[in-house]
N, C-alpha and C positions, 0 to 999 in steps of 0.2 A: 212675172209676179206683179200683183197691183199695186200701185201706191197708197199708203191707209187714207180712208175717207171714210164720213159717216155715211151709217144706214137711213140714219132720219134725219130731220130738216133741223136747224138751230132753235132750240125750244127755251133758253135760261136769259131773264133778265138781265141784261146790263147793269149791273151794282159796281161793278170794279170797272178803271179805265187808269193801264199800266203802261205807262212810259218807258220803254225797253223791252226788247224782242231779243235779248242777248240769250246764254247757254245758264247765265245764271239765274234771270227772272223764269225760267222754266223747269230748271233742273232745283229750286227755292220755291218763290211762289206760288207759282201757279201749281206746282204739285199740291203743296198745303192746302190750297185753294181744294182742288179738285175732291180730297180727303175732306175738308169740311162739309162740301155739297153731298158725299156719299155720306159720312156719318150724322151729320146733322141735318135742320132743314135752311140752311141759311141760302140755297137755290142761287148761287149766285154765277152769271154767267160774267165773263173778262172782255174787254176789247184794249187789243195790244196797238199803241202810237208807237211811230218811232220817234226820239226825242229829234234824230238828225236824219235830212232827206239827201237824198243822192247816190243812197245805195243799190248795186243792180242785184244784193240778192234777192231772191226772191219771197213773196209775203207768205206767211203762216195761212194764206186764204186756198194753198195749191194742193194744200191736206186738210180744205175746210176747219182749219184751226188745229187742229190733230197731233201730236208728238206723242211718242215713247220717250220715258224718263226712265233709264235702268237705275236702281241705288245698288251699291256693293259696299260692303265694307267687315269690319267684327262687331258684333253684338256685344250689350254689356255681359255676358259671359264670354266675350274674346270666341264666340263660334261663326264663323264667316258667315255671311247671309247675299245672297243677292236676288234682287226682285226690278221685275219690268210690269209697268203701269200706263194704261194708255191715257195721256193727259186728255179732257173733254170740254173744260172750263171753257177754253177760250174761243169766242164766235166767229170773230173776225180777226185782222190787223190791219192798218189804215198810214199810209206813209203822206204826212201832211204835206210836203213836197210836190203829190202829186193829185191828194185827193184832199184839200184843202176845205170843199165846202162840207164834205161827210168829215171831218173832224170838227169844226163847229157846229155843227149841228149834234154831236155829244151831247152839251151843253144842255139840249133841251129835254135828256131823257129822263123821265122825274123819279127811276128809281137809281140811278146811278147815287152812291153816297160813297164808295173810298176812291182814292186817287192813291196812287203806288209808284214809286218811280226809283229806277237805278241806271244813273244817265253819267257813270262815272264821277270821280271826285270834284271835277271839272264842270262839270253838268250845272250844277247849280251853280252858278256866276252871274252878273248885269254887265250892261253894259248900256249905253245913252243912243246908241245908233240904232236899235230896232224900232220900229213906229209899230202905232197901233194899226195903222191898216195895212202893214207888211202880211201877205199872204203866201207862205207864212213869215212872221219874225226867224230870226238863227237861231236864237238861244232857246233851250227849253223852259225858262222861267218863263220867257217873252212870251212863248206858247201858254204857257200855262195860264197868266197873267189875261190872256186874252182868253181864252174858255171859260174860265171862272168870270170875268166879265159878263159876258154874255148867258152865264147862267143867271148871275142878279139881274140883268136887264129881262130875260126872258119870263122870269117869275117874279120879276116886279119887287124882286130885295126880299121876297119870303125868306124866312130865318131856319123854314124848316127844308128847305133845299139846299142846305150847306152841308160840306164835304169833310171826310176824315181826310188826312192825308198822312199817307206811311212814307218818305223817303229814305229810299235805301242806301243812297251814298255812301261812303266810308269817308263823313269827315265829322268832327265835332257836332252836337249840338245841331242836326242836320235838319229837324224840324223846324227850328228858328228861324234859322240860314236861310229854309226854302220860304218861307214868310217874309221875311224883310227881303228876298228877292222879289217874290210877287208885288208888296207893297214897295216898292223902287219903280216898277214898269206904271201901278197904277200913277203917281204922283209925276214920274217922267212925262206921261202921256196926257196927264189934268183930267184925269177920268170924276164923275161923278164921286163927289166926299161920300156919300151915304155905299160907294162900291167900299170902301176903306173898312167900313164900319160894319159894314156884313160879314167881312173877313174877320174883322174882329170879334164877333158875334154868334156869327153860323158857322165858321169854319173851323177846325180843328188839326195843327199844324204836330204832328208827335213824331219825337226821336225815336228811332232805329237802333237797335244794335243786329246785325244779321252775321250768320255763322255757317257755312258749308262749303266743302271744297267741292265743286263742278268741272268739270273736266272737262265737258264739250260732247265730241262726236266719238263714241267710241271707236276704239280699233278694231273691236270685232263687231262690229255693225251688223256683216253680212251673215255672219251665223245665226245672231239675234233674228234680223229677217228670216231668215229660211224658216227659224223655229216658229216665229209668228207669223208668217205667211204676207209678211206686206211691206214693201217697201219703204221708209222713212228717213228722210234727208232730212230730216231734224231734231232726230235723235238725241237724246243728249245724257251722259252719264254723270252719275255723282256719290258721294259720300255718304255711309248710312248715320251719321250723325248729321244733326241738324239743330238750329238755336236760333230761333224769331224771338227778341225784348222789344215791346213797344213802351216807352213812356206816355201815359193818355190815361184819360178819366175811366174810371171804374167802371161806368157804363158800356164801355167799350167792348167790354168781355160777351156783354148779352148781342150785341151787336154781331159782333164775328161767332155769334154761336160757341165760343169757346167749350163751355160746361159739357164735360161727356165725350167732346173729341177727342184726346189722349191724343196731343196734338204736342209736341216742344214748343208753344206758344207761351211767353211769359207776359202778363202786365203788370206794371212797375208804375208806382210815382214818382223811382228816379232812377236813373239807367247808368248812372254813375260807377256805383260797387260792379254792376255788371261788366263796362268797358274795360275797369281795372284789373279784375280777374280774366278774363279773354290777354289783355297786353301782355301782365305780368307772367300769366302761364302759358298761352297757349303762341302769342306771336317771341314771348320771353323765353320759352322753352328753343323754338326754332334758333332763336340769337344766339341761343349758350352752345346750343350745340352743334351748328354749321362749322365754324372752323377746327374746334376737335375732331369732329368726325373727319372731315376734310384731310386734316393732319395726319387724324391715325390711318388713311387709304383707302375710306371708303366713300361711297360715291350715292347714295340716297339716301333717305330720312331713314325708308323701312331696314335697308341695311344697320342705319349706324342704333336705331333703337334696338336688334333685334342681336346687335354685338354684345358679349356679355358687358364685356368691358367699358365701354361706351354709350352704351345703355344702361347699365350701372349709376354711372356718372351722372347721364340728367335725370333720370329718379332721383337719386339723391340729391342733385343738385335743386330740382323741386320743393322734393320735401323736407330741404333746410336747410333751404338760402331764398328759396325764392317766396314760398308759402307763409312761413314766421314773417315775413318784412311784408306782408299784405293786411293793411287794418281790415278784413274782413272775415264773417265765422269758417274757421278752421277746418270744421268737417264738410260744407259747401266746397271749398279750394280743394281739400284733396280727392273729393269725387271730381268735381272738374279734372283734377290732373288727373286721375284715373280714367277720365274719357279722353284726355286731348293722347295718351299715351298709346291708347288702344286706336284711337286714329292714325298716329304716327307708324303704325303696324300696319297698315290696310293695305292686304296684299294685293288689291286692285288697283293701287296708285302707286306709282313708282317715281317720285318728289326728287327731284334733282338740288343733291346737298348746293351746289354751284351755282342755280339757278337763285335759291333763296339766297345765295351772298349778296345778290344786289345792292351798293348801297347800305354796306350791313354799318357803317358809322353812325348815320342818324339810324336807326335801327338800334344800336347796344344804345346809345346815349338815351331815348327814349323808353324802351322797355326792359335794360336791365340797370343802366345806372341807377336809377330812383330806389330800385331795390336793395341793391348795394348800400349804396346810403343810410336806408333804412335799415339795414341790419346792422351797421358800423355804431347807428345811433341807440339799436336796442339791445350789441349786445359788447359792446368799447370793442368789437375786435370783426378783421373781415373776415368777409365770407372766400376761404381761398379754392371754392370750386367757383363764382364768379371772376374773381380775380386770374382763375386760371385760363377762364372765356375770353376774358381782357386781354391777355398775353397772346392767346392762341389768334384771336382775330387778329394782333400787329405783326405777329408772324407770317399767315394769312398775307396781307400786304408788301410784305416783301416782294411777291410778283411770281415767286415760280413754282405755284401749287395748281392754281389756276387764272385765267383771264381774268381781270381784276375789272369794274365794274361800279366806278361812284364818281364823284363832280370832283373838276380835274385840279383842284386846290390841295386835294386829299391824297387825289394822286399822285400830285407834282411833291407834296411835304415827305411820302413816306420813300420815293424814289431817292429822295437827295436824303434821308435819314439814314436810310439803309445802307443805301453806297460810303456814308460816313461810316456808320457802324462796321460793316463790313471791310474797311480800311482802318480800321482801329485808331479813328480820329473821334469818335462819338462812343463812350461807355454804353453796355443796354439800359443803365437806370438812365444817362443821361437823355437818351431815344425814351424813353417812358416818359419822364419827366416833360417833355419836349412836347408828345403829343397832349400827355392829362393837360399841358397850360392851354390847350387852342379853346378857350371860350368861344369862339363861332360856331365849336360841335356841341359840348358838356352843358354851355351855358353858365359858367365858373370854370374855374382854378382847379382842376380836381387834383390838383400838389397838395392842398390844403388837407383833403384827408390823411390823416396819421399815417405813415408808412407805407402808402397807397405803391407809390414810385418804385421801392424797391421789392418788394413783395412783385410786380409785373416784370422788374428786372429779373427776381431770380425764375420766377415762371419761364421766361424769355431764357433764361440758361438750361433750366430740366429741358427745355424741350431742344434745344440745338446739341445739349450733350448727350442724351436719353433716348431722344426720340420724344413724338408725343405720347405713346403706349407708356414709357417711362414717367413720362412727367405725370400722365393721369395714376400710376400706381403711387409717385410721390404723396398723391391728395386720398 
């Protein structure tokens, strides 16, 4: 069997130049990519950088750019779907490591206009040790910093040669970040004032919010092959929901062709209400339900959704506790949870309940405390299906459900709580009471909320005398 490769020579513009060769900028962008160029006329060909040099795998250049992207998952009528696409977008890939002058020379292609990058959370960083004639710099802003350079030198600070930039990162405000990164390398290095002012001018820095689960290399690869007749080591499977929000100017839309693509493409003037509903339901749903499920014996997301019982629970637990404490409109959030739920069912992914405990401390304190909160504040009384999430993850902690997995402060407080508790030297309110005080996790006193304390003590009782199956029939 051959290895897929095109029939015809590389024929599409250079518009995009995408920072990351990973499973997600393929099985994410570059798909969408590909579907713009089929539906619309936006012709746009990709060339993939890597943001870090020293990898021996091998470049996207060995399939002439080439990937199969399988998507699987349920459609919004819950009817399973799966579909393979052969991605075409991308021309090349160029690892600046080793091929240093063909990545500044980027720089000089006059239709290149977005820059894209997902270089981990990490990726965007400075740092004072890269020089400007490091060939290349380490960091990816450094890189970046220096292309974009060399694009105002080359065109001589034309305003109309300035770039969009979509970074994909998974951190705050990632548009900014990736700006006052780049304007950190120019002022580091005393570049040209009028490089500063072009940036500020021609460049266009817009926040991300990006949304799919990708999976990688599937398992059944070889099938797929046989079906399609071609060999493909880069395969990459993913989730049939998908969720692009850009924050950026209105003109952006005409830009990416948007109009008529039927594309999950959003533009937004503030991407804000968007982050908050993804935390609150869709990384808040996973909080609430990891250690119940855990508790009641089952062992995947698709399991514990498709339990009646426990599935039950975070429906409900969604549609009121978690949705009401969200200031945004109401019938938006419960279609959202009506899709993050039908994901959570996707019989092609198989989501290890155990895997998502990582770390689940900063995790509840971030995506479900706030909610809690705010329900306590709209409605004087708690929400005791969160409350009962609260309990179940310090049970969780106890140690002997499964391998336990967060910075060893956490680990060290609940091993010495437990062991008290369990030698009936520590009450469960008092162990409740104990953890709500640790302000290095909550960020407050969460004793201060009314009844908080004992409400998670008696949860901590339904479930050591009940069972968890018990304690969720209690709610």
């Amino acid at each position: 069997m051959q290895a897929l490769r095109r029939a015809a020579p590389f024929d599409l513009p250079i518009k995009i130049l995408q920072f990351g060769q990973g499973n997600f900028m393929r099985g994410f962008f570059d798909w969408q990519v590909d579907l713009l160029n089929e539906r619309t006329d936006l012709n746009a060909g990709v060339v993939v950088v890597r943001p870090r040099g020293g990898s021996a795998s091998p470049l996207l250049d060995v399939q002439d750019g080439l990937f199969t992207t399988v998507v699987r998952g349920l459609d919004e009528d819950g009817q399973a779907v799966s579909t393979c696409r052969t991605i075409s977008c991308v021309q090349r890939e160029i690892d600046p490591a080793t091929m240093y002058g063909d990545y500044l020379a980027l720089a000089s292609l006059p239709e290149l206009r977005f820059i894209v990058s997902n270089t981990t959370e990490a990726g965007i960083a400075t740092n004072d040790s890269d020089a400007f004639d490091d060939a290349p710099p380490s960091s990816f802003p450094a890189k970046l910093a220096r292309l974009l350079f060399d694009r105002y030198a080359y065109f001589d600070g034309d305003r109309t040669k300035g770039v969009i930039l979509l970074p994909c990162e998974l951190i705050e405000r990632n548009g900014p970040a990736l700006k006052a990164a780049v304007l950190h390398f120019a002022r580091l290095w005393q570049l040209d004032a009028g490089f500063a002012a072009w940036i500020e001018s021609a460049c266009v820095f817009c926040s991300t919010l990006v949304d799919r689960i990708v999976t990688g290399y599937p398992q059944d690869a070889a099938a797929i092959e046989a079906e399609r007749g071609y060999r493909d080591q880069f395969m990459v499977a993913a989730e049939y929901y998908y969720l692009f929000v850009i924050e950026g100017p209105a003109a952006l839309a005409d830009e990416l062709k948007l109009a008529g693509a039927d594309l999950n493409i959003v533009l937004v003037d503030d991407i804000t209400p968007y982050k908050k509903r993804k935390v609150g339901i869709l990384n808040g749903g996973h909080t609430a339900l990891v250690p119940v499920a855990l508790l009641a014996g089952l062992e995947t997301v698709g399991d514990a959704v498709n339990d009646a019982q426990v599935g039950g629970y975070l429906a409900d637990t969604l549609a009121q506790e978690i949705i009401p404490a969200l200031p945004l409109p109401q019938d938006e959030l419960q279609q959202f949870a009506r899709d993050v739920l039908l994901r959570f069912r996707n019989p092609y992914i198989q989501h290890r309940l155990a895997s998502i405990a990582l770390n689940s401390w900063s995790k509840f304190a971030a995506r479900i405390a706030p909610q809690l909160l705010r329900y306590v504040e709209l409605h004087g009384r708690l929400p005791q299906r969160l409350v009962l999430a609260l309990a179940a993850t310090m049970r969780l902690y106890r140690g002997d459900v499964i391998a336990l997995s967060d910075d060893a402060a956490t680990l060290a407080w609940f091993s010495r709580a437990w062991a008290d508790a369990d030698a009936g030297s520590l009450t469960l309110e008092q162990l409740a009471q104990g953890w709500l005080a640790q302000e290095a996790v909550w960020g407050r006193d969460m004793n201060a909320v009314p009844g908080l304390a004992h409400a998670v003590a008696t949860a901590l009782q339904d479930i050591a005398s009940q069972g968890m199956r018990g304690a969720l029939q209690a709610v």
